[in-house]
MARRO-995552 format. One record per residue (C-alpha): residue number from 0; residue in one letter; y negated, x negated, z. Coordinates in steps of 0.1 Angstrom, whole numbers, padded with zeros to 4 digits. Layout:
// residues N
<site NUM, 'A', <Y, X, Z>>;
...
//
This chain:
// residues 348
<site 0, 'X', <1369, -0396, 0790>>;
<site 1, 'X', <1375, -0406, 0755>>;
<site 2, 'X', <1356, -0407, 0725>>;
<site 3, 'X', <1362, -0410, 0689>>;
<site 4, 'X', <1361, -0449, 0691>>;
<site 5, 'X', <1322, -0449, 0686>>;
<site 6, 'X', <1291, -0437, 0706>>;
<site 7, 'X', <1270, -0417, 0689>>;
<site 8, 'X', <1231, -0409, 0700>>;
<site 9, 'X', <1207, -0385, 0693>>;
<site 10, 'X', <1176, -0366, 0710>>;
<site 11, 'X', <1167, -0332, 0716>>;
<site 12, 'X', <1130, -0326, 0714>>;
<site 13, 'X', <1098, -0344, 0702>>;
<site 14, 'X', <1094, -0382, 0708>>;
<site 15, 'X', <1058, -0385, 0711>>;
<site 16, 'X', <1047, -0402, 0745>>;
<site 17, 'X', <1059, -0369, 0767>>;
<site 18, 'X', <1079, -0364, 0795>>;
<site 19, 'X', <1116, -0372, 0787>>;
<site 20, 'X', <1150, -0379, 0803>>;
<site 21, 'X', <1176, -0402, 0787>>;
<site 22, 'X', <1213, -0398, 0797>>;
<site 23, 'X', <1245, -0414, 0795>>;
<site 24, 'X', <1278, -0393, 0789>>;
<site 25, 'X', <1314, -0390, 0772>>;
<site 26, 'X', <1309, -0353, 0778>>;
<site 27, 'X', <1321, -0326, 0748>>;
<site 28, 'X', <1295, -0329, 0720>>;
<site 29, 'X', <1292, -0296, 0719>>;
<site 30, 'X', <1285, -0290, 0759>>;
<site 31, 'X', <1263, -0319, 0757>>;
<site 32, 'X', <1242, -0304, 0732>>;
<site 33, 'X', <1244, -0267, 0744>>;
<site 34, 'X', <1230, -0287, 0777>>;
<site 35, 'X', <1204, -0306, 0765>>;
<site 36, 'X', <1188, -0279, 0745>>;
<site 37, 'X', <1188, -0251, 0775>>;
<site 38, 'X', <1172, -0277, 0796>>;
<site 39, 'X', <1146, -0287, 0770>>;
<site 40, 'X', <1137, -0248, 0768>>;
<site 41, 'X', <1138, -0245, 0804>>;
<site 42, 'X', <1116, -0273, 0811>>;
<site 43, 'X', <1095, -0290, 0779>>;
<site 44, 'X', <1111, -0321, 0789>>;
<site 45, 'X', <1131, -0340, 0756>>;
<site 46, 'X', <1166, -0356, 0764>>;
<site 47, 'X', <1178, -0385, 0745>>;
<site 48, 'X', <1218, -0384, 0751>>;
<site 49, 'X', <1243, -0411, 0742>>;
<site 50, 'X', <1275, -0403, 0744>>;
<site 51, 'X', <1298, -0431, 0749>>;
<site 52, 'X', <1334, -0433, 0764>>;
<site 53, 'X', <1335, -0440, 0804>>;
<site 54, 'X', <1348, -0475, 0805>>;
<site 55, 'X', <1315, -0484, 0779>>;
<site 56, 'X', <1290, -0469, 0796>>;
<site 57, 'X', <1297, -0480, 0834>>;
<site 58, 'X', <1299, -0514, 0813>>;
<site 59, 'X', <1267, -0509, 0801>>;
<site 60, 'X', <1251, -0501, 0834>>;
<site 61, 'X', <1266, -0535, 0847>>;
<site 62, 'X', <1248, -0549, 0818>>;
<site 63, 'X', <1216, -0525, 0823>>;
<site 64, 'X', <1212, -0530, 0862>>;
<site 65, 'X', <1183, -0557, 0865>>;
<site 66, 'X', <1161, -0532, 0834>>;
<site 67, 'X', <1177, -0498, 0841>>;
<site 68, 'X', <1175, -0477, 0804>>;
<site 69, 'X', <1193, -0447, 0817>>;
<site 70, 'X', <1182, -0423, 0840>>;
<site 71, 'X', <1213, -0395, 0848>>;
<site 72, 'X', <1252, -0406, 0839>>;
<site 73, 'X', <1274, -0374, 0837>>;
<site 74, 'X', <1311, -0368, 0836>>;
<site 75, 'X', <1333, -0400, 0838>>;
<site 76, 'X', <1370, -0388, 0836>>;
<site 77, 'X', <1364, -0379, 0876>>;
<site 78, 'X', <1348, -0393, 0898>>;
<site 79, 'X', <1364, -0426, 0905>>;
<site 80, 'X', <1337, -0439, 0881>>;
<site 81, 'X', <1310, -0429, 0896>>;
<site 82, 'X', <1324, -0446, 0931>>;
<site 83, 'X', <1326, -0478, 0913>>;
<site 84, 'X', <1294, -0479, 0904>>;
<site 85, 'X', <1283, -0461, 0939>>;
<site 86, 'X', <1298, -0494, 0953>>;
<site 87, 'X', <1283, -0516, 0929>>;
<site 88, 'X', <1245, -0500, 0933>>;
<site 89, 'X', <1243, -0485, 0902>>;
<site 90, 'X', <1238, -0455, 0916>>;
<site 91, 'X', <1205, -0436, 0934>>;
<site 92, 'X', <1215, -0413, 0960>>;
<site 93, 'X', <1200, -0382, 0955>>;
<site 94, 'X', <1206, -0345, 0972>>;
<site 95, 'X', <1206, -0313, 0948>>;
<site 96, 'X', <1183, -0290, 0968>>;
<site 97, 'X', <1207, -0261, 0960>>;
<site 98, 'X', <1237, -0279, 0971>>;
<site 99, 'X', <1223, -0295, 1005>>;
<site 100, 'X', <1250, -0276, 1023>>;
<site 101, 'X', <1277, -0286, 0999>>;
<site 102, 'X', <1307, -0302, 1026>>;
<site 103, 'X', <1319, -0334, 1020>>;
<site 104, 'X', <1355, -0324, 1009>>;
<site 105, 'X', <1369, -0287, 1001>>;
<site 106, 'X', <1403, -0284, 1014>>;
<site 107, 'X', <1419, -0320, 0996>>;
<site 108, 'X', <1395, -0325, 0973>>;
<site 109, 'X', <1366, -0348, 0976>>;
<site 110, 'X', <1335, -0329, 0964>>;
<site 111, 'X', <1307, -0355, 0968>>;
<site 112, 'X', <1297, -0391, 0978>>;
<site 113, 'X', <1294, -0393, 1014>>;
<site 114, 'X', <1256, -0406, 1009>>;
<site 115, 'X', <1250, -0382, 0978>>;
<site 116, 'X', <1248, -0410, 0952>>;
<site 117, 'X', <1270, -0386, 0930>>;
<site 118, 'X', <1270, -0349, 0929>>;
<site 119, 'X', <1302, -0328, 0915>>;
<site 120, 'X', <1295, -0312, 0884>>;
<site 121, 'X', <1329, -0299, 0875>>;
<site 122, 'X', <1366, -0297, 0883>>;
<site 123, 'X', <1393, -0314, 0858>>;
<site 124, 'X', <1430, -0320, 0855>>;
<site 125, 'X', <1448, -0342, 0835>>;
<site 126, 'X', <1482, -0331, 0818>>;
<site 127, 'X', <1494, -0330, 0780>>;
<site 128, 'X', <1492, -0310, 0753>>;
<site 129, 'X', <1523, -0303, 0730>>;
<site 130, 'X', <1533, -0281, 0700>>;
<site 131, 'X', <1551, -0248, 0710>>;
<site 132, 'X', <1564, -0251, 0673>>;
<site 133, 'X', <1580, -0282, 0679>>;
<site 134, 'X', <1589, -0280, 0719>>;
<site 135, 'X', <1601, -0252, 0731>>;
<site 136, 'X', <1623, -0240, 0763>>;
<site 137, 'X', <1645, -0270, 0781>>;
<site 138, 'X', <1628, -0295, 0755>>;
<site 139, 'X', <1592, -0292, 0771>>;
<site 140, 'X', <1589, -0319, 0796>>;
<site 141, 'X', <1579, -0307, 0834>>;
<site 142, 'X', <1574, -0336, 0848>>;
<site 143, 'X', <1554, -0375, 0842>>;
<site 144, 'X', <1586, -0390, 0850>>;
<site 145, 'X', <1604, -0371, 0815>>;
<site 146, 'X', <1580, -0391, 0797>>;
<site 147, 'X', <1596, -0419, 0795>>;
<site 148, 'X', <1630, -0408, 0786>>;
<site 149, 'X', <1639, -0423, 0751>>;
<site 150, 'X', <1634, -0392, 0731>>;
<site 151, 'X', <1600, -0397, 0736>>;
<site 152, 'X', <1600, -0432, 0718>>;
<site 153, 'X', <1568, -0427, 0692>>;
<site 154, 'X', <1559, -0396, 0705>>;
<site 155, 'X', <1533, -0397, 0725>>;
<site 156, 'X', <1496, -0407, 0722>>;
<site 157, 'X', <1464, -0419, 0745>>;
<site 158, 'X', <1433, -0438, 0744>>;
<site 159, 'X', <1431, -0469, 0746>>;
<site 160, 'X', <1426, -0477, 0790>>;
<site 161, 'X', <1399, -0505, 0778>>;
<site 162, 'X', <1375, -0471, 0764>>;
<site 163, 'X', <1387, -0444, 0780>>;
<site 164, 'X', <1382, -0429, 0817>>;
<site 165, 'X', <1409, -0405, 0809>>;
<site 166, 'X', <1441, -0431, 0801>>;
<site 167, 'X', <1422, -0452, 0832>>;
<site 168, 'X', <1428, -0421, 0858>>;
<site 169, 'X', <1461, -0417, 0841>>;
<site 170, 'X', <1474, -0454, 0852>>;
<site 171, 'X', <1460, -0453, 0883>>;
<site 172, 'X', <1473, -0419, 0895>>;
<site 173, 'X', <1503, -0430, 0878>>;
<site 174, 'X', <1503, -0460, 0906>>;
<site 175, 'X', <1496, -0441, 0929>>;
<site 176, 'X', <1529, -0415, 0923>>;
<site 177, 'X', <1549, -0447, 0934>>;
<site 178, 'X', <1525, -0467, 0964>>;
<site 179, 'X', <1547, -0446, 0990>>;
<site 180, 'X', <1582, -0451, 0977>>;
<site 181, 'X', <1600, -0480, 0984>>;
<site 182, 'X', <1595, -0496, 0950>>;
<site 183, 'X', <1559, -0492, 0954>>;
<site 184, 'X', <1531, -0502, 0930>>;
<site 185, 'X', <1552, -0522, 0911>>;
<site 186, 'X', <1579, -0495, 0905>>;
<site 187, 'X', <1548, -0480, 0889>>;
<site 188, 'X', <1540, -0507, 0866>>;
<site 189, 'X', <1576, -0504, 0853>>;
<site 190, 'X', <1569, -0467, 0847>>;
<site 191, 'X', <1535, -0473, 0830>>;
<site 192, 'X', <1557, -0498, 0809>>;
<site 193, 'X', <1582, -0472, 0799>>;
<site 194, 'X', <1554, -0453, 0787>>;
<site 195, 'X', <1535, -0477, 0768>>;
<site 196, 'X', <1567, -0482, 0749>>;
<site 197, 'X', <1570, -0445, 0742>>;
<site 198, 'X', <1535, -0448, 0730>>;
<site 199, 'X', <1535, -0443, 0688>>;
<site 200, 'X', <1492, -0458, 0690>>;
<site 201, 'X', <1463, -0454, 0703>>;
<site 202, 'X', <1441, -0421, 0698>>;
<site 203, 'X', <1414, -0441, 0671>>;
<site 204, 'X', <1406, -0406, 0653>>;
<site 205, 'X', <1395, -0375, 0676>>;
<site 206, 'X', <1418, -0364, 0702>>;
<site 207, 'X', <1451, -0366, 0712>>;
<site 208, 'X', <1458, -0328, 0704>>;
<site 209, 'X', <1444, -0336, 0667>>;
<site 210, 'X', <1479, -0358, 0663>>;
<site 211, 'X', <1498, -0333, 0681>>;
<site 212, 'X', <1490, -0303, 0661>>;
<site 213, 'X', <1494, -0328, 0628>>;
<site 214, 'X', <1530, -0332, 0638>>;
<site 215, 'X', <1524, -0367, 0642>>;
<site 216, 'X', <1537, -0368, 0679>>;
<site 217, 'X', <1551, -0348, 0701>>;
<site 218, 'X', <1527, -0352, 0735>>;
<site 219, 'X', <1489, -0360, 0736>>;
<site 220, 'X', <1482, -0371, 0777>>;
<site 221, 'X', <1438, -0355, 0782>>;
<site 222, 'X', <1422, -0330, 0805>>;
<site 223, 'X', <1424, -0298, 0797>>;
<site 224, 'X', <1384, -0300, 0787>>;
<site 225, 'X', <1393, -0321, 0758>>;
<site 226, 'X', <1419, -0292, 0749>>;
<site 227, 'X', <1397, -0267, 0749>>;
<site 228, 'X', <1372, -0283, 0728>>;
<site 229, 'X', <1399, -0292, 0703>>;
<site 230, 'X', <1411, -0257, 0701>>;
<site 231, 'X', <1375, -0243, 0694>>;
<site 232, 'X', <1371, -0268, 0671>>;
<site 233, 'X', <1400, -0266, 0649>>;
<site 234, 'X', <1405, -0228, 0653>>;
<site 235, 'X', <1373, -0209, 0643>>;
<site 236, 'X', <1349, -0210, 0669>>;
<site 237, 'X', <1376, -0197, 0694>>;
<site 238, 'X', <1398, -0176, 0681>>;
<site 239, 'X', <1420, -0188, 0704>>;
<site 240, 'X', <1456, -0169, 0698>>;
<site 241, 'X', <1460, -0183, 0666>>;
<site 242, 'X', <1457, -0220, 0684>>;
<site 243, 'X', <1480, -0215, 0712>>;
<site 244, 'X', <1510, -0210, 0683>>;
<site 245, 'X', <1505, -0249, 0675>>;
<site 246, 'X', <1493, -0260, 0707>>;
<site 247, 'X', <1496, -0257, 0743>>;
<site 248, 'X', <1484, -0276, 0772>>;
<site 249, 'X', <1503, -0282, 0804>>;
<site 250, 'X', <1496, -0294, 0841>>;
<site 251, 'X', <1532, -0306, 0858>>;
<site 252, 'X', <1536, -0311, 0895>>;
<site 253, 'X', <1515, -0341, 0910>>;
<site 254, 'X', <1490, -0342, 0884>>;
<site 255, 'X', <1452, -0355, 0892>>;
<site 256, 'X', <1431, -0328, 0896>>;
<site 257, 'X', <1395, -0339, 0907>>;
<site 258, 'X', <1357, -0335, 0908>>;
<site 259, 'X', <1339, -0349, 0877>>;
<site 260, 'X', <1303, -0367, 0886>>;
<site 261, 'X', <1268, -0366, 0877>>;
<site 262, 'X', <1242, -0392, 0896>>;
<site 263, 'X', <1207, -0409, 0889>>;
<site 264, 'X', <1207, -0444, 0880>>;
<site 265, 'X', <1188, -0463, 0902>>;
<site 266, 'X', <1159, -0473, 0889>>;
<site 267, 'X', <1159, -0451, 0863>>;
<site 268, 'X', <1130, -0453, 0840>>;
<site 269, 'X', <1121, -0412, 0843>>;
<site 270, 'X', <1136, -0401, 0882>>;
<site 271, 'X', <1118, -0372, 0885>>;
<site 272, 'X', <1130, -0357, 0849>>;
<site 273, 'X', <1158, -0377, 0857>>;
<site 274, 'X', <1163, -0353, 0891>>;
<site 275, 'X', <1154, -0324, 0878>>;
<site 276, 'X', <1182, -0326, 0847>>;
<site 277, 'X', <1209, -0330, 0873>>;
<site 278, 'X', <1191, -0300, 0892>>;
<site 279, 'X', <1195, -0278, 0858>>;
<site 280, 'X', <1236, -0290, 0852>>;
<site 281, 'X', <1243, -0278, 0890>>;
<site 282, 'X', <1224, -0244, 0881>>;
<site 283, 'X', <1239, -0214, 0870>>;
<site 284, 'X', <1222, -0214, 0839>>;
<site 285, 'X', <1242, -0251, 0838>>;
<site 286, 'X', <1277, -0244, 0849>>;
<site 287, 'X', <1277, -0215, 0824>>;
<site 288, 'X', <1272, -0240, 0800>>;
<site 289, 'X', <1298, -0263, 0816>>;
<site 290, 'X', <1323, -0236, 0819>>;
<site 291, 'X', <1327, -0239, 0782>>;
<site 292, 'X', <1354, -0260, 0785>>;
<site 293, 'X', <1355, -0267, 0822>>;
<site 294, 'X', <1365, -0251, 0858>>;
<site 295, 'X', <1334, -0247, 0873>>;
<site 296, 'X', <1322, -0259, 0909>>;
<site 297, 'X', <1306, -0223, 0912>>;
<site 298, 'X', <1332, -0202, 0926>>;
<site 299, 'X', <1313, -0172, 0908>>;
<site 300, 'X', <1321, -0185, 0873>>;
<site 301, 'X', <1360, -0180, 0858>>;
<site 302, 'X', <1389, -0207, 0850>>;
<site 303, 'X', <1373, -0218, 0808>>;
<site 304, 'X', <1387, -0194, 0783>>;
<site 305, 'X', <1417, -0204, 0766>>;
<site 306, 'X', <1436, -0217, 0798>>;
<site 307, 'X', <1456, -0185, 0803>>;
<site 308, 'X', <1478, -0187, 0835>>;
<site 309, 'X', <1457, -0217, 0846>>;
<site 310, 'X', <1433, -0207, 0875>>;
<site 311, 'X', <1418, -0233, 0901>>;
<site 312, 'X', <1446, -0220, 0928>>;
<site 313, 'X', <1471, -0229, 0903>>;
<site 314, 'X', <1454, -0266, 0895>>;
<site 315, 'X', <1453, -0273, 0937>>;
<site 316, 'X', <1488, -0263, 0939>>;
<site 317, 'X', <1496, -0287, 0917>>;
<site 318, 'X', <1474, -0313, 0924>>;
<site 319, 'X', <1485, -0348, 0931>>;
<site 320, 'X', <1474, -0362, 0967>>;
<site 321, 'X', <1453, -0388, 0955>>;
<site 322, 'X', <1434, -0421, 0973>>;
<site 323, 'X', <1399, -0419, 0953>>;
<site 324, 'X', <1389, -0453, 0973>>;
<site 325, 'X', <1419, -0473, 0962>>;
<site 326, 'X', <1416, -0461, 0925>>;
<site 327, 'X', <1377, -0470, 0929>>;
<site 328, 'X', <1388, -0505, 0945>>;
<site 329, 'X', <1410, -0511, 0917>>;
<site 330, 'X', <1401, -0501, 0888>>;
<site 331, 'X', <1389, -0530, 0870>>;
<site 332, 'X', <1418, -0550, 0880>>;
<site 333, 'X', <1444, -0520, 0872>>;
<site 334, 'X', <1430, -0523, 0835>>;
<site 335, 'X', <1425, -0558, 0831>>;
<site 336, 'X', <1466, -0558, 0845>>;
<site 337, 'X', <1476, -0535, 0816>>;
<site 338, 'X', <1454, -0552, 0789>>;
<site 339, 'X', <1471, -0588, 0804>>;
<site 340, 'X', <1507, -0580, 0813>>;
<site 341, 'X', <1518, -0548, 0797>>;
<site 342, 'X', <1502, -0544, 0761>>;
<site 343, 'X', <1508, -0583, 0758>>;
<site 344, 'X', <1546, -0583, 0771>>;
<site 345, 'X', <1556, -0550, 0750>>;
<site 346, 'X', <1564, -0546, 0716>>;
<site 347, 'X', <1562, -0507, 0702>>;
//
């Protein structure tokens, strides 16, 4: 997921030689904090949290592998991430006691790693948000593909792929649209170049809804997390109706829709903290927390509020069938293509 541009850190409880977990994330600041504080009150145990976008922190793990800082990663854009560094062994496998039974795939989706080095801890989408005020009827887009038409030119905003796990999932799923036609990946690329000239920046200040809402551009491309958190952000502690008049989120057809992750690093500096953290995020007590902003793994808990006529049958239906192997398999090279060929070949 993306970030503002700049990780920010901070710790929840005393620093003074006791038990303690540190933990990576680009989660929602406030779902990171609302977690972090219900697990120090469950528990005694202080978290130090860094939150980071994706791309930086699997970076830093890379970095951090021979003298492991970080002891639990959560919530990477999906989990494609997470199966990067699962391949890289980055990753400890570890089994949730409450989730022992969890199956390896519900339906389509892929729920965990087959060897439990990650564990789901949520269910995202990503599709757009857009101003009701300024699209309306015929005008709003239903599909990726109406993206690139020219009316779009300046009007639509990301993050920058080289930060952000969100814009990552969207190139590769993008690819992924095209493998099976006969243009395959490289009728993709000339997609993702269509879009990158409709592009009017990079997101550099909050999210892509904050433009959107501004009138600066017409379409912001993020999960429907980041949404949310806009919305509660921007319209008093959610008071939600008076948000949906300048903003609206939508999935189209073939859109990602995937499990989020949460694993222990391995050889993590505090494992046992470490473990039980990821315990607490799986709980009820966690998801509730979770469910904030996202759809939950727990089928007990509700679709987030603020998603009206979104529920999870509507995001499956939707869903684009998607090769979570290939995108882990290529993900470095996808970005380093699109930093290398497409940013440096197109003008906007």
């Amino acid at each position: 997921m993306g970030l503002s541009g700049c990780a920010s850190y901070w710790s929840q409880g005393r620093q003074d030689g006791g038990r303690k977990v540190v933990v990576y994330t680009p989660f929602p600041n406030a779902a990171a904090q609302a977690l972090a504080e219900a697990f120090q009150a469950r528990t005694g145990i202080a978290v130090e949290q860094n939150l980071d976008s994706t791309t930086k922190i699997l970076a830093r793990l890379r970095i951090e592998k021979r003298w492991p800082r970080c002891d639990v990663w959560y919530s990477g854009g999906g989990m494609v991430p997470f199966m990067t560094a699962a391949q890289e062994d980055l990753l400890e496998p570890y089994v949730p006691p409450e989730w022992r039974h969890l199956p390896y795939k519900r339906g389509a989706l892929v729920m965990r790693d087959r060897a439990w080095r990650w564990s789901p801890l949520a269910i995202v989408s990503l599709g757009f948000c857009y101003n009701p005020q300024v699209l309306q009827g015929e005008a709003i887009p239903r599909r990726w593909e109406d993206l690139t038409q020219p009316r779009f030119r300046g009007q639509i905003e990301m993050w920058d792929p080289s930060d952000s796990g969100t814009s990552m999932l969207f190139l590769e799923a993008s690819l992924q649209r095209y493998l099976a036609t006969p243009g395959g990946e490289e009728a993709g690329w000339r997609y993702l170049k269509a879009i990158y000239a409709n592009l009017k920046r990079y997101t550099v200040e909050g999210k892509p809804a904050f433009a959107v809402a501004r009138g600066e551009c017409q379409i912001g491309l993020q999960f429907e997390s980041q949404y949310l958190e806009f919305l509660e952000q921007q319209f008093l502690n959610r008071q939600l109706g008076q948000g949906a008049r300048h903003l609206a989120w939508y999935l189209p057809e073939q859109s990602p829709v995937l499990v989020d992750g949460i694993a222990l690093i391995k050889g993590a500096p505090h494992p046992q903290e470490g473990r039980q953290f990821i315990d607490f995020c799986l709980s009820l007590e966690g998801q509730k927390i979770i469910n904030r902003y996202f759809f939950s793994i727990n089928p007990q808990l509700p679709p987030p509020p603020g998603l009206e006529g979104i529920d999870l049958e509507t995001l499956l239906e939707r869903a684009q069938p998607l090769d979570p192997q290939w995108m882990a398999d290529n993900y470095d090279r996808v970005r380093q293509r699109w930093q290398n060929e497409v940013e440096a070949s197109i003008e906007v």
